[in-house]
C-alpha positions in Angstrom: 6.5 -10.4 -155.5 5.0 -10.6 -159.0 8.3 -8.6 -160.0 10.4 -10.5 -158.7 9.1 -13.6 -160.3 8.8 -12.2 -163.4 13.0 -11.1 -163.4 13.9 -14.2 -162.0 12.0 -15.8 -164.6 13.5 -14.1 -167.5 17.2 -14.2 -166.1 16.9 -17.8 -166.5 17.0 -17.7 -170.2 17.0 -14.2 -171.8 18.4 -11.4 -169.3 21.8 -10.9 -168.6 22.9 -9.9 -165.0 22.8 -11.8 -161.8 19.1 -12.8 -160.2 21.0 -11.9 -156.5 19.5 -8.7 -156.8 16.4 -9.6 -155.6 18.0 -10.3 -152.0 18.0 -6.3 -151.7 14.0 -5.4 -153.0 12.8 -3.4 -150.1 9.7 -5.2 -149.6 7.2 -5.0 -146.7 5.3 -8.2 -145.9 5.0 -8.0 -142.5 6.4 -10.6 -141.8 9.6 -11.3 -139.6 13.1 -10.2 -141.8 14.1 -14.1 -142.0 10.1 -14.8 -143.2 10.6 -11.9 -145.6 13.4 -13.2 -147.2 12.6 -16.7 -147.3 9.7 -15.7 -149.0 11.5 -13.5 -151.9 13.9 -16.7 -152.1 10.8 -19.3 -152.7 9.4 -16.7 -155.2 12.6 -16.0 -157.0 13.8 -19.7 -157.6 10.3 -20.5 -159.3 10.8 -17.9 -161.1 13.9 -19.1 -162.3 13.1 -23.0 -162.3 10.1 -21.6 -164.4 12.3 -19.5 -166.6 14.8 -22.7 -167.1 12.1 -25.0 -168.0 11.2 -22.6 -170.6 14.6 -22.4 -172.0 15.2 -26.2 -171.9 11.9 -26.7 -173.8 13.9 -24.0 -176.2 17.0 -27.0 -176.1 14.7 -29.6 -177.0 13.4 -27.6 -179.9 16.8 -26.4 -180.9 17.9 -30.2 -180.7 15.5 -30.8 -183.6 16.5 -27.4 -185.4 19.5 -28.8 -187.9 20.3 -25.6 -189.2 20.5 -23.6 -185.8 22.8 -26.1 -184.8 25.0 -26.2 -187.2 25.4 -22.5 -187.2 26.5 -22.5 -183.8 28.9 -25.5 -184.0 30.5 -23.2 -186.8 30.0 -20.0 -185.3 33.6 -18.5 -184.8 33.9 -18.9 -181.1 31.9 -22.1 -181.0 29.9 -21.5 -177.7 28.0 -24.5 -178.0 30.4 -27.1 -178.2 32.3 -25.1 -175.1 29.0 -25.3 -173.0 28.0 -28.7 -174.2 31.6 -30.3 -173.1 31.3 -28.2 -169.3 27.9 -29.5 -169.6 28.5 -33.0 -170.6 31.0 -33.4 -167.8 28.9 -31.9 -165.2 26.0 -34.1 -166.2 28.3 -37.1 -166.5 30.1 -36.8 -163.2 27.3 -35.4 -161.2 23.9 -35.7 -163.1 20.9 -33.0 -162.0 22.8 -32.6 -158.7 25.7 -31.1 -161.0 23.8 -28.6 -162.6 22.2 -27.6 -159.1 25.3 -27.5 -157.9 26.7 -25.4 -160.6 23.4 -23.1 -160.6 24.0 -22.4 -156.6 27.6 -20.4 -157.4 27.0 -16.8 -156.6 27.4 -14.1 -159.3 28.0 -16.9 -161.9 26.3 -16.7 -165.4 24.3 -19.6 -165.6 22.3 -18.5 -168.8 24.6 -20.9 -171.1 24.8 -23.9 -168.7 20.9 -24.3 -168.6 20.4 -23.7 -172.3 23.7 -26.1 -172.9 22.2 -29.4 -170.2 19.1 -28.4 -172.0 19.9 -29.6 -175.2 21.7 -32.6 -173.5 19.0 -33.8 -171.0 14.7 -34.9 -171.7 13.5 -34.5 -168.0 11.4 -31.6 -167.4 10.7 -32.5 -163.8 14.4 -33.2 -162.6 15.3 -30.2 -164.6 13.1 -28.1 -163.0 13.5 -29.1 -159.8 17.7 -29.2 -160.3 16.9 -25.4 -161.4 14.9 -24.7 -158.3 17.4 -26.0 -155.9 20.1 -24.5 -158.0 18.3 -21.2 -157.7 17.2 -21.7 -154.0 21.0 -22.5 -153.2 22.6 -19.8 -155.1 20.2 -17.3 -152.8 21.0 -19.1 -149.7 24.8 -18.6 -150.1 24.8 -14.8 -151.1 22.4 -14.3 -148.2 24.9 -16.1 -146.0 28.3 -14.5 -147.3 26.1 -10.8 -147.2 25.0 -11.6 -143.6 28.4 -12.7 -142.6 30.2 -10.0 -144.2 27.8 -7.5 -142.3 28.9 -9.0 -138.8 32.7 -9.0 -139.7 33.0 -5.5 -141.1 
């Protein structure tokens, strides 16, 4: 379980790849297959709601970093102001329910978008608990379409 805490942590800000993977670690906790799981899900989405709140206390410093900034708003491909504008809508629109929201789409890199409403948004608690439920979602979907897929095919 420390494992998985520990990726789930660090795919929240520095590894690429998706943190679905830890649906398939072959644990054995004695515990019933839905108490298993559930418990992998819980450990993996404070992982990454820990991971996040890292990175967004990374935003806040980079907010105060002039010259990091303006690097990246001059950077060739401009990631920053592309992230900030999907994150400025989201977080217009929707608020910390949008990034959850956003964070619960299987399979999607969500490195960007919590760096990006990082450097937009000052709460640590709703952005750690947006993460969390973000996290917790995106798990509960891929187990659902996995399980379902299983019992069509």
């Amino acid at each position: 379980m420390g494992i998985i805490f520990v990726y789930s942590f660090l795919i929240a800000f520095a590894l690429p790849g998706p943190s679905e993977v830890v649906l398939g670690v072959p644990l054995d906790l004695g515990l019933p297959a839905w108490g298993q799981l559930g418990c992998i899900m819980i450990v993996s989405a404070t992982g990454k709601a820990a991971g996040s709140v890292f990175a967004f206390h990374i935003g806040q410093e980079a907010k105060q970093a002039g010259p990091l900034i303006r690097w990246l708003r001059r950077s060739r491909w401009n990631i920053l102001e592309w992230s900030e504008k999907r994150s400025v809508q989201l977080a217009q629109q929707y608020g910390y329910a949008g990034l959850a929201l956003a964070l619960s789409v299987p399979f999607f890199p969500d490195t960007i978008s919590i760096y990006a409403f990082a450097a937009l948004e000052t709460n640590y608690v709703r952005f750690a608990i947006a993460t969390f439920l973000g996290s917790l979602g995106r798990l509960l979907v891929t187990a659902g379409v996995v399980g379902w897929l299983i019992t069509v095919f």
